[in-house]
MARMILO-783594 format. One line per field, with one value per residue (C-alpha): residue in three letters; x, y, z. Coordinates in nm, 3 decimals. Each point is the difference from the previous one (the first is absolute). Layout:
REM MARMILO-783594
residuo	[ALA, ...]
x	[X, ...]
y	[Y, ...]
z	[Z, ...]
REM end
This chain:
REM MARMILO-783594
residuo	[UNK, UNK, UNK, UNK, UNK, UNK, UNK, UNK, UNK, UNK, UNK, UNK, UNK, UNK, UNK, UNK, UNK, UNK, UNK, UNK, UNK, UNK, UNK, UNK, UNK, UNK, UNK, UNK, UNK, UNK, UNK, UNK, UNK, UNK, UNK, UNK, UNK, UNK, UNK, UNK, UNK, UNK, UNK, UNK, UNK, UNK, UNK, UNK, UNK, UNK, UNK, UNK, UNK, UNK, UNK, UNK, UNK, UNK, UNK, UNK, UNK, UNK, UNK, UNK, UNK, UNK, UNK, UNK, UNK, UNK, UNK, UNK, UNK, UNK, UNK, UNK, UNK, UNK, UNK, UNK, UNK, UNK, UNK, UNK, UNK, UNK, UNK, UNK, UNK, UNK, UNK, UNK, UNK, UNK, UNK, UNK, UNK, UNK, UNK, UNK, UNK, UNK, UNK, UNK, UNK, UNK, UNK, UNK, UNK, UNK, UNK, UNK, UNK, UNK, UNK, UNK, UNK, UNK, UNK, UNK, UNK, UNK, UNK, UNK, UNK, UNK, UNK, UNK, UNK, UNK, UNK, UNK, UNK, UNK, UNK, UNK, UNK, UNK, UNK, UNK, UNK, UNK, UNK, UNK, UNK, UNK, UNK, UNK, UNK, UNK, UNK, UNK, UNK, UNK, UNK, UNK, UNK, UNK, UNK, UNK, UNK, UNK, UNK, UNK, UNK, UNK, UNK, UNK, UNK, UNK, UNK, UNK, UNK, UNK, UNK, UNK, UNK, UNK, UNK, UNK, UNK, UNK, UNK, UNK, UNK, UNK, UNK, UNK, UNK, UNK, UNK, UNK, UNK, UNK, UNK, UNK, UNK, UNK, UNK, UNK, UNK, UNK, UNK, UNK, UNK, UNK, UNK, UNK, UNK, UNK, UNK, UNK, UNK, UNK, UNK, UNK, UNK, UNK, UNK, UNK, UNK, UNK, UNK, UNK, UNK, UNK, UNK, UNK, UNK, UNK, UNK, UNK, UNK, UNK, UNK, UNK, UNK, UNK, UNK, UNK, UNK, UNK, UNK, UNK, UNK, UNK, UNK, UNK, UNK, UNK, UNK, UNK, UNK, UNK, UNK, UNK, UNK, UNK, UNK, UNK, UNK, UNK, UNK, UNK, UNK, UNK, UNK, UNK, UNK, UNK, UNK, UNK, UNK, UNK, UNK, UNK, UNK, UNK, UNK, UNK, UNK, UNK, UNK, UNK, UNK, UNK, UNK, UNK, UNK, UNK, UNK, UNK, UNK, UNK, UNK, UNK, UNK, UNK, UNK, UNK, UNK, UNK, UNK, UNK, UNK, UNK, UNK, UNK, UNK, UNK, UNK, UNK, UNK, UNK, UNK, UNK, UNK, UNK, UNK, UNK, UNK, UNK, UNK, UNK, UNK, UNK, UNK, UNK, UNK, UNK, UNK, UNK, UNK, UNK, UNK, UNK, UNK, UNK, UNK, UNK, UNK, UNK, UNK, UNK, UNK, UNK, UNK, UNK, UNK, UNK, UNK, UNK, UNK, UNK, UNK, UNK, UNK, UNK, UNK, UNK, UNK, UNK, UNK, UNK, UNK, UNK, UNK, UNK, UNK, UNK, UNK, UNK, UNK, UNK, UNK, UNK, UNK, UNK, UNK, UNK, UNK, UNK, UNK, UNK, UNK, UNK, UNK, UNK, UNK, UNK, UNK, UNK, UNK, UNK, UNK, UNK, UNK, UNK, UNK, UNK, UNK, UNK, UNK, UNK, UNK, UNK, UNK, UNK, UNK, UNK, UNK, UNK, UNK, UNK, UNK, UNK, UNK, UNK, UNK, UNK, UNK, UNK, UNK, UNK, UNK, UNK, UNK, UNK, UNK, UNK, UNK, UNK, UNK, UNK, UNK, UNK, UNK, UNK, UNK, UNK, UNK, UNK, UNK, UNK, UNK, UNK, UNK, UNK, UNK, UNK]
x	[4.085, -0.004, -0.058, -0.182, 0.160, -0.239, 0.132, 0.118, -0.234, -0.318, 0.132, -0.018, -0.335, -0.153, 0.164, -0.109, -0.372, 0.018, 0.133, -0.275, -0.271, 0.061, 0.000, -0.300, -0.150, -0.301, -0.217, 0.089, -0.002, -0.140, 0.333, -0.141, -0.012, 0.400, 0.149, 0.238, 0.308, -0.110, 0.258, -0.299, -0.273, -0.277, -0.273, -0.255, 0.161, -0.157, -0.145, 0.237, 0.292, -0.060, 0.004, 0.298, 0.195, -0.126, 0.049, 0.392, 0.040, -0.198, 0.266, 0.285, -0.125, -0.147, 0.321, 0.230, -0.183, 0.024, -0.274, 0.103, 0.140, 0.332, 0.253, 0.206, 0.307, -0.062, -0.242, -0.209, -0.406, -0.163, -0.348, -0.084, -0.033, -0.045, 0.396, -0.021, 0.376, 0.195, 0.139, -0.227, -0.010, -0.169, 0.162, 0.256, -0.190, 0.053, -0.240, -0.076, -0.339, -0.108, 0.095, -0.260, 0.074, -0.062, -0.373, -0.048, 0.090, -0.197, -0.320, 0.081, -0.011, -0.308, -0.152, 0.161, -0.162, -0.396, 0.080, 0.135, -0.190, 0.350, 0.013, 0.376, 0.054, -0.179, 0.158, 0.318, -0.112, -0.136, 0.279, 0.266, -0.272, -0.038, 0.350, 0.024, -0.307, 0.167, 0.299, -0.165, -0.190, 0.205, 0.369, 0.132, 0.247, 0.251, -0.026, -0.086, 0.376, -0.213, 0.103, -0.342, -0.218, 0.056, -0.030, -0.355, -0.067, 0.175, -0.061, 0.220, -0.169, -0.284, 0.175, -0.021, -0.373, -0.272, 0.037, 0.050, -0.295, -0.192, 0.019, -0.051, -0.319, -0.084, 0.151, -0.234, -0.306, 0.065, 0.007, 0.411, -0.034, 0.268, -0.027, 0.154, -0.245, 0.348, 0.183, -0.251, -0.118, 0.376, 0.041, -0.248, 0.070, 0.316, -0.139, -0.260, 0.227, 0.327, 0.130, 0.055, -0.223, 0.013, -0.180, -0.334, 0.013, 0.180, 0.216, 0.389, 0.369, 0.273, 0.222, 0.214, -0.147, -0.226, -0.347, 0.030, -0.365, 0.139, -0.288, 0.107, -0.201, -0.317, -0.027, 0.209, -0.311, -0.284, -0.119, 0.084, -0.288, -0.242, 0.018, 0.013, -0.332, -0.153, 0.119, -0.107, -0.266, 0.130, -0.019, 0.285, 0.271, -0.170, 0.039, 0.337, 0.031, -0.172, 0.159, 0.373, -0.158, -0.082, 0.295, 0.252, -0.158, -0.020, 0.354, 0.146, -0.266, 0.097, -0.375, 0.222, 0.172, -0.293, 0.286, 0.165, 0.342, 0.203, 0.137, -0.101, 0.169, -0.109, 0.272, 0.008, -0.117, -0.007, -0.083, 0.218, -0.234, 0.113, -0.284, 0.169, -0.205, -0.057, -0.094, -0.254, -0.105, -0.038, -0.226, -0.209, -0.035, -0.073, -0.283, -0.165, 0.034, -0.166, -0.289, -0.045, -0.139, -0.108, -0.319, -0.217, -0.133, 0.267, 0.108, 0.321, -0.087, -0.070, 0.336, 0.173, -0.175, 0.125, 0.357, 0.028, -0.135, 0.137, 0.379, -0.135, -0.043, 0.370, 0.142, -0.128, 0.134, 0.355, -0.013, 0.259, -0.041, 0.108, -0.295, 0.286, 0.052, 0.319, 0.192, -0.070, -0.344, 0.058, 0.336, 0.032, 0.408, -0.073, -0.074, -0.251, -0.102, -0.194, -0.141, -0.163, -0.171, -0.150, -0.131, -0.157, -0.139, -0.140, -0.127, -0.176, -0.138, -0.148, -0.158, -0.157, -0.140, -0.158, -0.151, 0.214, 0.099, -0.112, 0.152, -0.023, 0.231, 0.220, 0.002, 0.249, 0.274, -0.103, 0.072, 0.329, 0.113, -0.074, 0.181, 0.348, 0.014, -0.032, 0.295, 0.186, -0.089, 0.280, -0.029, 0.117, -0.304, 0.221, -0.102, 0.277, 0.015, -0.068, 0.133, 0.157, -0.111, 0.022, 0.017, -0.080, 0.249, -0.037, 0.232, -0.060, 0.326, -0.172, -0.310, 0.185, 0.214, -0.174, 0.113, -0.285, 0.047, -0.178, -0.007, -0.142, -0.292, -0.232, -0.080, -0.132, -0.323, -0.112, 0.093, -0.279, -0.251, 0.049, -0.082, -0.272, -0.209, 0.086, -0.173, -0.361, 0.051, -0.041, -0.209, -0.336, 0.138, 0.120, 0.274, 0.078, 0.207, -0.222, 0.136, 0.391, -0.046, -0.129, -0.298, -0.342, -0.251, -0.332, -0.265, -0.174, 0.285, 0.224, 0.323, 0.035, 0.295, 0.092]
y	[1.038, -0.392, -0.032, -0.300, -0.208, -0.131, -0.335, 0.133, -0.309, 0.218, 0.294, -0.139, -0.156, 0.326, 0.171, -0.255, 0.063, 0.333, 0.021, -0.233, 0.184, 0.304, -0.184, -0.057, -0.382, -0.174, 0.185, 0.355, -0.023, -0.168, -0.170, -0.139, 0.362, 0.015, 0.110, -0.260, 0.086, -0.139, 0.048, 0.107, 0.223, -0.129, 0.228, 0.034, 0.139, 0.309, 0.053, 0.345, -0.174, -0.293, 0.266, 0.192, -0.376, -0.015, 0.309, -0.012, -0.327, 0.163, 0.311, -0.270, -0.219, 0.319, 0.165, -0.293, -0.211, 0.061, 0.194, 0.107, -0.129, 0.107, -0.048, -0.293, 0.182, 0.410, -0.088, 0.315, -0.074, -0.086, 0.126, -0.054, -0.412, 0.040, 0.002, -0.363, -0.067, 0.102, -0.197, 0.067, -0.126, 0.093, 0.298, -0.101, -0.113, -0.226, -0.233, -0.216, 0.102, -0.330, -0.243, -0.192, 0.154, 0.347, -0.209, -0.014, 0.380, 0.128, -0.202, 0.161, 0.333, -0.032, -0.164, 0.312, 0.283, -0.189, -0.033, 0.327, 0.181, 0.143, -0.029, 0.054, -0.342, -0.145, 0.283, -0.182, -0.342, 0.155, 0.182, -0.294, -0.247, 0.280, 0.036, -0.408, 0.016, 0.228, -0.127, -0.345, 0.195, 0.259, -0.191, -0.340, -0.201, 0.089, 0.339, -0.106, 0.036, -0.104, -0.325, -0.039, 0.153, -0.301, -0.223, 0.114, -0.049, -0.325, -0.174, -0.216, -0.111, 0.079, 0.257, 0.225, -0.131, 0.001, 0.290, 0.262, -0.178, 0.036, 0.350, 0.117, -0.142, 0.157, 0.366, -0.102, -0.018, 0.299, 0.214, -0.018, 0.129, -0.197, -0.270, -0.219, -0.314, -0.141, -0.043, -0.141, -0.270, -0.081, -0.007, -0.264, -0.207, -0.030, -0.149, -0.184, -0.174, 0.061, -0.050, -0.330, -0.214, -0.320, -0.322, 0.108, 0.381, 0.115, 0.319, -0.091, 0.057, -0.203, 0.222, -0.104, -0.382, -0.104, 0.006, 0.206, 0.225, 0.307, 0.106, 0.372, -0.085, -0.001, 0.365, 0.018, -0.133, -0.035, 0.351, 0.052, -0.306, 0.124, 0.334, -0.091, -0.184, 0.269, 0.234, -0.250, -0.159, -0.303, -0.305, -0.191, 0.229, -0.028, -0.375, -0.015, 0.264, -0.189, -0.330, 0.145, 0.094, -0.346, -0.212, 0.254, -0.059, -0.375, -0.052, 0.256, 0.155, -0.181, -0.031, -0.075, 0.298, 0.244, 0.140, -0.091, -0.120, 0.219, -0.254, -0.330, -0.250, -0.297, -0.218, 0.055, -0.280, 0.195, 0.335, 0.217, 0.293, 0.353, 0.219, 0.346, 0.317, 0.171, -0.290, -0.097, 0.366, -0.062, -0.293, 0.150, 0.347, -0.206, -0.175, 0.323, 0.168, -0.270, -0.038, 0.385, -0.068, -0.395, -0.073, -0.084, -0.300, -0.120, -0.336, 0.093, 0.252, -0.185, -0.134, 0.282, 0.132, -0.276, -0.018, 0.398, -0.056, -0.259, 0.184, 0.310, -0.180, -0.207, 0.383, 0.176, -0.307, 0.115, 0.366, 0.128, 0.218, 0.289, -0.006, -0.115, -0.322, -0.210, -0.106, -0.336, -0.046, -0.230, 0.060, 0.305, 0.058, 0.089, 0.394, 0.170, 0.069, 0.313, -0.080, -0.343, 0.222, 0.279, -0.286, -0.194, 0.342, 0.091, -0.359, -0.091, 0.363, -0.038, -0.347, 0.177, 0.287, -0.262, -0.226, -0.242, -0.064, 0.139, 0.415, -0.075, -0.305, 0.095, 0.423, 0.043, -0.231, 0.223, 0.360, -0.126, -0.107, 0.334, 0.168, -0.194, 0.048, 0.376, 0.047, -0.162, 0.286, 0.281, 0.351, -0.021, -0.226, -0.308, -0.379, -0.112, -0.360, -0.152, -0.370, 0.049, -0.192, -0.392, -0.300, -0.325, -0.191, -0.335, 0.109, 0.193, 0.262, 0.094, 0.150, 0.120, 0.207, 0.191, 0.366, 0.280, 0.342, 0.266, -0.010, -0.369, 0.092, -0.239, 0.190, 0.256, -0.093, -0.195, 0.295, 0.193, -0.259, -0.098, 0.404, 0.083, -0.373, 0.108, 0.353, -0.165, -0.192, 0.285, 0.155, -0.279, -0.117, 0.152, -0.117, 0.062, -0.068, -0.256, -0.092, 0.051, -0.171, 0.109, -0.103, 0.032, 0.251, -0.123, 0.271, 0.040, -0.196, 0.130, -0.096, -0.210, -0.103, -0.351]
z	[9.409, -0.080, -0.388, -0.110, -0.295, -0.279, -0.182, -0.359, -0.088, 0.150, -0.204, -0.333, 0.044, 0.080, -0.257, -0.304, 0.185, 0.015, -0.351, -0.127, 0.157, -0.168, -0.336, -0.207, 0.081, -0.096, 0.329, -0.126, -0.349, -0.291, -0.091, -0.328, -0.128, -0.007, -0.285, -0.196, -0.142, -0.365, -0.299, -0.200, 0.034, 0.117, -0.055, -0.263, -0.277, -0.139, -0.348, -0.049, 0.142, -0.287, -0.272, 0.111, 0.001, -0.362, -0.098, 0.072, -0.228, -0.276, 0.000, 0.001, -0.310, -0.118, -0.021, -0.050, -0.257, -0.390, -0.187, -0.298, -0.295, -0.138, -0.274, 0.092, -0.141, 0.083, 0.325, -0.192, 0.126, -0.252, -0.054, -0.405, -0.020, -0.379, -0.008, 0.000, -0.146, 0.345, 0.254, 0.346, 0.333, 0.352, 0.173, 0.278, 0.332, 0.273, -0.103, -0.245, -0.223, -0.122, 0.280, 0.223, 0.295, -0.171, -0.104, 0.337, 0.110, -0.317, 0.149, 0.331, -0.140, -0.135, 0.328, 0.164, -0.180, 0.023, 0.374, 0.094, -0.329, -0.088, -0.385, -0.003, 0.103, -0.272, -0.247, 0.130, -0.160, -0.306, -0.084, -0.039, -0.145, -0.297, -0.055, -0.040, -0.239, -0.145, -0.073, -0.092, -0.257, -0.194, 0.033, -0.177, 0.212, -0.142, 0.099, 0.367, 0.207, 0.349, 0.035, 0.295, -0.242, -0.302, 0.268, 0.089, -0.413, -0.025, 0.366, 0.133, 0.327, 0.178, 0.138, -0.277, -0.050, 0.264, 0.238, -0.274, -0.193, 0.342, 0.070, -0.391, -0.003, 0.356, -0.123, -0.333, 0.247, 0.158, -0.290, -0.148, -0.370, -0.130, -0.304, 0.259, -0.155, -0.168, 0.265, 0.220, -0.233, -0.119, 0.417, 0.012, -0.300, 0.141, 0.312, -0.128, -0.301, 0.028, 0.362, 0.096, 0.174, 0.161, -0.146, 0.232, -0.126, 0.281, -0.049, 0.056, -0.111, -0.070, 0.227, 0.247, -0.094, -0.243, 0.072, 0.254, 0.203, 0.119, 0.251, -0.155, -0.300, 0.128, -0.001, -0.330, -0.187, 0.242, 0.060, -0.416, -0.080, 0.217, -0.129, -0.322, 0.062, 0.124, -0.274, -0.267, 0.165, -0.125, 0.277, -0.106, 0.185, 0.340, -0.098, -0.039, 0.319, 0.202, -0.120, 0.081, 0.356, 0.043, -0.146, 0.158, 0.357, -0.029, -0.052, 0.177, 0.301, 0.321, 0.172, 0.347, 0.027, -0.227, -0.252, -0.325, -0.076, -0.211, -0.287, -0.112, -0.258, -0.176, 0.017, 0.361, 0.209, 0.322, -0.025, 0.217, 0.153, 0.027, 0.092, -0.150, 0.105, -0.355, -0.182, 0.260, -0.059, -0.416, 0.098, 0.225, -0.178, -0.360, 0.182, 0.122, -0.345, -0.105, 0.206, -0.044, -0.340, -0.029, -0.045, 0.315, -0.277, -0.119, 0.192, 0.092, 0.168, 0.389, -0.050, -0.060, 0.304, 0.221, -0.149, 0.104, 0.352, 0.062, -0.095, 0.199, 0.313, -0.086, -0.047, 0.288, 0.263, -0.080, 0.037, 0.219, 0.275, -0.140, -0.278, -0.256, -0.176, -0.012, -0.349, 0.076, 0.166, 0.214, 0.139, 0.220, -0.036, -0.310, -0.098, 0.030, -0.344, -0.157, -0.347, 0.145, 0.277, -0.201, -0.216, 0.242, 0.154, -0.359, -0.039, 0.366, -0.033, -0.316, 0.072, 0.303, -0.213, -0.265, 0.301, -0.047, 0.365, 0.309, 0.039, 0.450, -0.009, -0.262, -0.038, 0.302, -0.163, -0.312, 0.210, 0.182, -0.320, -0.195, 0.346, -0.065, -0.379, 0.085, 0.197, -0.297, -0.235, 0.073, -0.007, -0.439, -0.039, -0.012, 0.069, 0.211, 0.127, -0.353, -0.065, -0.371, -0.273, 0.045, -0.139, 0.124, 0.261, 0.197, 0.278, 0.240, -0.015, -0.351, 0.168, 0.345, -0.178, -0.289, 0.012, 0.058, -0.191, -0.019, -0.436, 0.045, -0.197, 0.150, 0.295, -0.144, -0.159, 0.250, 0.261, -0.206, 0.005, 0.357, 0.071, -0.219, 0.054, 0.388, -0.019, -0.172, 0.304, 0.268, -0.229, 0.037, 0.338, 0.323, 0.249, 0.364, 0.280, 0.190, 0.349, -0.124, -0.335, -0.328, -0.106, -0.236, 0.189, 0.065, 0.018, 0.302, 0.256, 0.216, 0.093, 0.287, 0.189, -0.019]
REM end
């Protein structure tokens, strides 16, 4: 029998069609519908899900934070403050009781338990802000051997100022017992009269140059005024609040770009930018703390409106694809950095909630965002991927190579926040998976393929 020989040529086309055929194409299949390989979820998240994520950091801080007070010397609890002649200091914990960043996870706390209607978050707050009113109270200095707790009574910097002053008077609001009246006004004399201010008012430090903005210090004494004005009633601390807005973001907001530079000196005749994640964060979340209680009458308050929207719209341009945020902004080989994330998540969330901007352009950003901090809470309840505290640089090394650790403390509060302002969220609005992407559900439309 003759055989007939096919060209090896003829082979391998009909192969490659046969092979093709068989494969899923644009005729058979809505290709569009494919699933992506994304490095984050992307799905709605779920309102149980969001709880269980808090739930783990609260039995972390919970059970690695100090709350008691004991004898400096013995470490015996004490319980009868009338003792007033022995040395005492905080229990031994991970974290630091009086610090700003542990303002920030106190106010998350409390956020936590009105949003989920768990009381043990706020019990968490309470708690340590008793033991430091306390303390305050019933002990002279002398007696005081917690170096972090005389700071808090003697401040030294904002730092040891605003966000503690902040979430007193919010714990004071929502029912805290505590005399802690002291502290918050010696908080706020301190910021009001002591820190030091630039010729025009404006907040600053004479670290690492004289006359020196650290964009950090916007939420070190912003959110403080304006909740001192609304505790007080008195006008002249949304003034100044809404004065620091204003002189911070004229000297240091760059309108091109829609985000702040990190540090800004004097002396300096060019002003090198560094847009660093977390202090973009400070601004952004001191701006919406503000607005949450500011006056609709008071004439700052359109341009404090426009200064957050405008830094909103800045923010969400540079979100990377995998719902994070880098270190520095605007330069993508730089880390992808936690703390800054869950801020900006907390902050575009909760100027959605309040009206502020529109929840269909910007509540997607929001829910990717929430998604990535997520998978950096582990199974202990730990914040990994945390930039450690920092200072101010005008390099770029400085920023690229800040370490992360999972005992920065600044990723914690703002872990909490980003959760529980997440969750009222879902709870007035609802989400869906609208031709492949995420988006807000309209009542009474279907989903139609593009």
């Amino acid at each position: 029998m003759k055989r007939h020989h096919i060209p090896v040529l003829t082979l391998l086309f009909l192969g490659s069609f046969t092979t093709v055929s068989a494969q899923a194409n644009d005729a058979t299949a809505p290709l569009h519908l494919l699933q992506p390989d994304y490095p984050t979820p992307y799905v709605v998240p779920q309102q149980e899900g969001i709880k269980t994520v808090l739930d783990r950091v609260y039995i972390f801080l919970e059970n690695n934070s100090a709350s008691k007070i004991v004898n400096a010397k013995t470490k015996e609890v004490i319980t009868n403050y009338k003792k007033k002649n022995e040395d005492i200091a905080f229990e031994k914990g991970a974290f630091r009781l009086t610090s700003y960043e542990w303002g920030v996870t106190y106010a998350g706390m409390l956020l936590a338990a009105k949003a989920t209607g768990d009381q043990k978050y706020a019990d968490y707050s309470n708690k340590r802000i008793q033991l430091i009113a306390d303390i305050a109270e019933n002990y002279s200095e002398k007696n005081i051997k917690d170096p972090d707790m005389l700071k808090t009574l003697h401040p030294e910097a904002l730092d040891f100022a605003g966000a503690l002053c902040a979430a007193f008077i919010k714990a004071k609001k929502d029912g805290l017992k505590a005399n802690v009246d002291p502290l918050i006004n010696n908080y706020i004399d301190f910021i009001s009269n002591k820190q030091f201010r630039l010729t025009d008012g404006t907040l600053a430090r004479n670290r690492p140059q004289d006359n020196t903005l650290w964009l950090d210090d916007m939420f070190m004494s912003v959110p403080a005024l304006a909740q001192m004005g609304a505790y007080t009633g008195d006008v002249k601390y949304f003034d100044d609040a809404v004065k620091q807005v204003n002189q911070f973001s004229q000297r240091m907001f760059n309108k091109e770009k829609g985000i702040f530079m990190h540090g800004w000196v004097q002396s300096m005749e060019d002003h090198p930018q560094f847009h660093w994640g977390r202090a973009n964060g400070w601004a952004v979340m001191a701006m919406v703390e503000l607005m949450d209680v500011l006056p609709k009458n008071h004439p700052g308050y359109a341009g404090v409106l426009a200064q957050l929207q405008a830094h909103i719209k800045g923010l969400v341009k540079y979100q990377d694809g995998t719902g994070f945020w880098h270190q520095l902004l605007d330069r993508n080989d730089t880390y992808l950095e936690t703390s800054a994330t869950a801020i900006y998540t907390y902050s575009i969330a909760k100027a959605i909630n309040k009206g502020y901007i529109n929840k269909a352009a910007y509540a997607p950003a929001v829910l990717l965002g929430w998604n990535a901090v997520a998978t950096k809470v582990n199974d202990k309840g730990q914040v990994e991927g945390t930039c450690v505290g920092t200072g101010m640089g005008f390099d770029p090394a400085f920023y690229y190579y800040r370490p992360i650790n999972v005992f920065a403390a600044h990723g914690y509060g703002p872990v909490l926040l980003a959760g529980a302002e997440v969750l009222l969220l879902l709870k007035d609005n609802q989400f869906e998976i609208n031709d492949s992407s995420i988006q807000l559900k309209i009542e009474g439309k279907n989903n139609q393929e593009k």
